[in-house]
Residue frames as qw, qx, qy, qz and C-alpha x, y, z in Angstrom:
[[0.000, 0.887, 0.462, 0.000, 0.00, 0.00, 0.00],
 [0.242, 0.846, -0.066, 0.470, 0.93, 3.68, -0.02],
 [0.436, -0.818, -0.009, -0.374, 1.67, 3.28, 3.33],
 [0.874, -0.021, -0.365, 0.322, 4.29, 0.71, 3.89],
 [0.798, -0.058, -0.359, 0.481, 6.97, 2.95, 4.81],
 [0.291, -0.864, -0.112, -0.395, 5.20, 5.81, 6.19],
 [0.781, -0.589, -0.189, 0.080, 6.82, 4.90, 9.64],
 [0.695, 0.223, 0.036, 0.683, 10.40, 5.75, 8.04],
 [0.072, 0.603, 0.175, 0.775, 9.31, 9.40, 7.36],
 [0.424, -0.573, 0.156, -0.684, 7.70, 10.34, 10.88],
 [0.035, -0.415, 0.693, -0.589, 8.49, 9.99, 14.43],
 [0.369, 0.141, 0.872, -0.289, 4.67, 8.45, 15.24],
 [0.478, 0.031, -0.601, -0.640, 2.12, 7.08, 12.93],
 [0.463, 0.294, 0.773, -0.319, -1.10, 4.97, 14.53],
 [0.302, -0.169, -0.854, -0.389, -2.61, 2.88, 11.60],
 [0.393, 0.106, 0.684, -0.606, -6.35, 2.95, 11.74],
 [0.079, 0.240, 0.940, 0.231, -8.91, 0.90, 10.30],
 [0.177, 0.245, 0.303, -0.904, -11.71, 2.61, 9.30],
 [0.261, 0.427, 0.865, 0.025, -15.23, 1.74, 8.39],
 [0.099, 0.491, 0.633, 0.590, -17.69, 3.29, 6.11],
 [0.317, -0.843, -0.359, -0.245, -19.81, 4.89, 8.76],
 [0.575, -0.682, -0.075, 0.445, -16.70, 6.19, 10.75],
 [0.505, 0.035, 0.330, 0.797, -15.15, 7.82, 7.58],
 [0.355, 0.782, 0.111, -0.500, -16.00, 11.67, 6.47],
 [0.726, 0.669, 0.059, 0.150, -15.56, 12.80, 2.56],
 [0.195, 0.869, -0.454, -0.015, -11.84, 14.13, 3.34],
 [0.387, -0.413, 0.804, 0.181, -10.31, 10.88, 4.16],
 [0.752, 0.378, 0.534, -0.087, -12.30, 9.20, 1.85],
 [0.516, 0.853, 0.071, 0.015, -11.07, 11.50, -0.94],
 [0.195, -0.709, 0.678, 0.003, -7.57, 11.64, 0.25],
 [0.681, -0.054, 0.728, 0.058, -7.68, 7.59, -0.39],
 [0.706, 0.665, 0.243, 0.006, -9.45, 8.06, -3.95],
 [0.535, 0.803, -0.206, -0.166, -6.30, 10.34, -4.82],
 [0.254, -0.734, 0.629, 0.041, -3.87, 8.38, -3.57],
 [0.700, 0.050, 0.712, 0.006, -5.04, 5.45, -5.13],
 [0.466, 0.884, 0.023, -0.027, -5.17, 7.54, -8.51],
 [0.123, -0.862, 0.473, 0.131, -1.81, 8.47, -8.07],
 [0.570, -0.154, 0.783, 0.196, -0.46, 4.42, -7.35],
 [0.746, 0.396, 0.522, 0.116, -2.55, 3.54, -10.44],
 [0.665, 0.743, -0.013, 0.073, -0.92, 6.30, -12.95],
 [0.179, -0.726, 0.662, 0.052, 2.82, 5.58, -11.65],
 [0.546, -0.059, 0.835, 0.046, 2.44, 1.95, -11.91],
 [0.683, 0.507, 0.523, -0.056, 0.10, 1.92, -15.13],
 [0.392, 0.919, 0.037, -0.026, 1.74, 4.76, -17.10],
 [0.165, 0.865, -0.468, 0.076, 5.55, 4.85, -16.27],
 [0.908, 0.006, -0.387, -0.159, 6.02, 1.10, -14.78],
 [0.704, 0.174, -0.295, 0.622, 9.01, 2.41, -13.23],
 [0.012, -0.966, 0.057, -0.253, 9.60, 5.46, -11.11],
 [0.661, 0.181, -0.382, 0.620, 13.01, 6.64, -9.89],
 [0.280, -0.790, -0.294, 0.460, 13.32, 8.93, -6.71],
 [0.478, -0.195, 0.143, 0.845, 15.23, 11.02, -9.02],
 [0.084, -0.326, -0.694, -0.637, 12.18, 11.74, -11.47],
 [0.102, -0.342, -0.777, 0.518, 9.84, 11.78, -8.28],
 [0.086, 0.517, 0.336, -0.782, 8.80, 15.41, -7.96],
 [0.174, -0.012, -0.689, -0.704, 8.14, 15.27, -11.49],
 [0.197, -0.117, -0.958, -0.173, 5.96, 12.61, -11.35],
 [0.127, -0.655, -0.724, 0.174, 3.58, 14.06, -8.97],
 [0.113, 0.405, 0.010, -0.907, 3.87, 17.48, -10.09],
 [0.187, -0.006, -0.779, -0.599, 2.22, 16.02, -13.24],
 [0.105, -0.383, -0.911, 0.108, 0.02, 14.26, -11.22],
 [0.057, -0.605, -0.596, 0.525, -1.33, 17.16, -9.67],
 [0.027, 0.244, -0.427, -0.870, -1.25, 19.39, -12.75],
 [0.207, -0.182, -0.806, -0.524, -3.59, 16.88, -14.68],
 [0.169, -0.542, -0.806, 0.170, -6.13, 16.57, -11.31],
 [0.008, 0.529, 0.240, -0.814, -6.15, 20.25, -10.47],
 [0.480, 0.217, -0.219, -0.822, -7.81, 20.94, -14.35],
 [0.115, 0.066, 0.991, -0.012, -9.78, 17.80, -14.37],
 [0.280, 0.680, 0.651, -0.188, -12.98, 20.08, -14.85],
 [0.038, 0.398, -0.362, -0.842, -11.62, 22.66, -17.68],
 [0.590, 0.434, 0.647, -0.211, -13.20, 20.68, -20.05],
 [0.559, 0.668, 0.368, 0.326, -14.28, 22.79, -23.00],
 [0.071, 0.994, 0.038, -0.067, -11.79, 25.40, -21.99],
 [0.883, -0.143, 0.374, 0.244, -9.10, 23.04, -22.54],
 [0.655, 0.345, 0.372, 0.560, -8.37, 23.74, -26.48],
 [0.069, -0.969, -0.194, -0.136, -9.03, 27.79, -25.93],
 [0.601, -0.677, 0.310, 0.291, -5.93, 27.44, -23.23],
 [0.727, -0.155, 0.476, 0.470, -3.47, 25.38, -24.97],
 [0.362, 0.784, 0.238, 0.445, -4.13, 27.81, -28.09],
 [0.124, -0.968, 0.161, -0.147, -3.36, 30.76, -26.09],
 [0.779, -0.498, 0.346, 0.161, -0.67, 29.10, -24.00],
 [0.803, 0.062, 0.369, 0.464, 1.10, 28.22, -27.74],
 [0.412, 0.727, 0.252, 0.487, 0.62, 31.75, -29.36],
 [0.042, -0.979, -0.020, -0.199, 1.48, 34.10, -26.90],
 [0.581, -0.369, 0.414, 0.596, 5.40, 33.55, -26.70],
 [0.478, 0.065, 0.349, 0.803, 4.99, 34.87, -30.27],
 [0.139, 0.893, 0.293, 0.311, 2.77, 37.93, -30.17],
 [0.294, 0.407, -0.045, 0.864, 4.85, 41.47, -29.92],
 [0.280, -0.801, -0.510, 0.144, 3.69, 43.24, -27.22],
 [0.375, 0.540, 0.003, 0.753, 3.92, 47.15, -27.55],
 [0.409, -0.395, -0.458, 0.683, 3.98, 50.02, -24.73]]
């Protein structure tokens, strides 16, 4: 799990077991992204290196944070490619 070597990283850690009716929506969503995360490291890059790391989840969080652009998606990436070449004047 994500957790294996949590214990490494901090001084205490208490593992709990939690049930449906004892969970609110922020741990619940904290699990969804972390389980998002495992599945596009492991499905998408098969590999990761600690060197590559911060990458890896800067991406991660790049792709989740516009996850509801949608149809403003191709608008962006248009702007985003043309305006390094427009002249701006004073």
């Amino acid at each position: 799990t994500a957790y294996v070597d949590l214990e490494k990283m901090v001084e205490e850690h208490i593992k709990v077991k939690s049930s449906k009716d004892s969970t609110n929506g922020t741990l619940n969503w904290v699990h969804t992204a972390i389980s998002n995360l495992k599945k596009n490291l492991l499905g998408i890059y098969h590999m990761v290196s600690e060197k590559y790391l911060q990458n890896y989840l800067d991406e991660f969080a790049y792709k989740l944070n516009r996850r509801y652009f949608g149809e403003k998606l191709f608008d962006r990436l248009i702007i985003a490619a043309v305006y390094p070449y427009v002249q701006h004047y004073e």
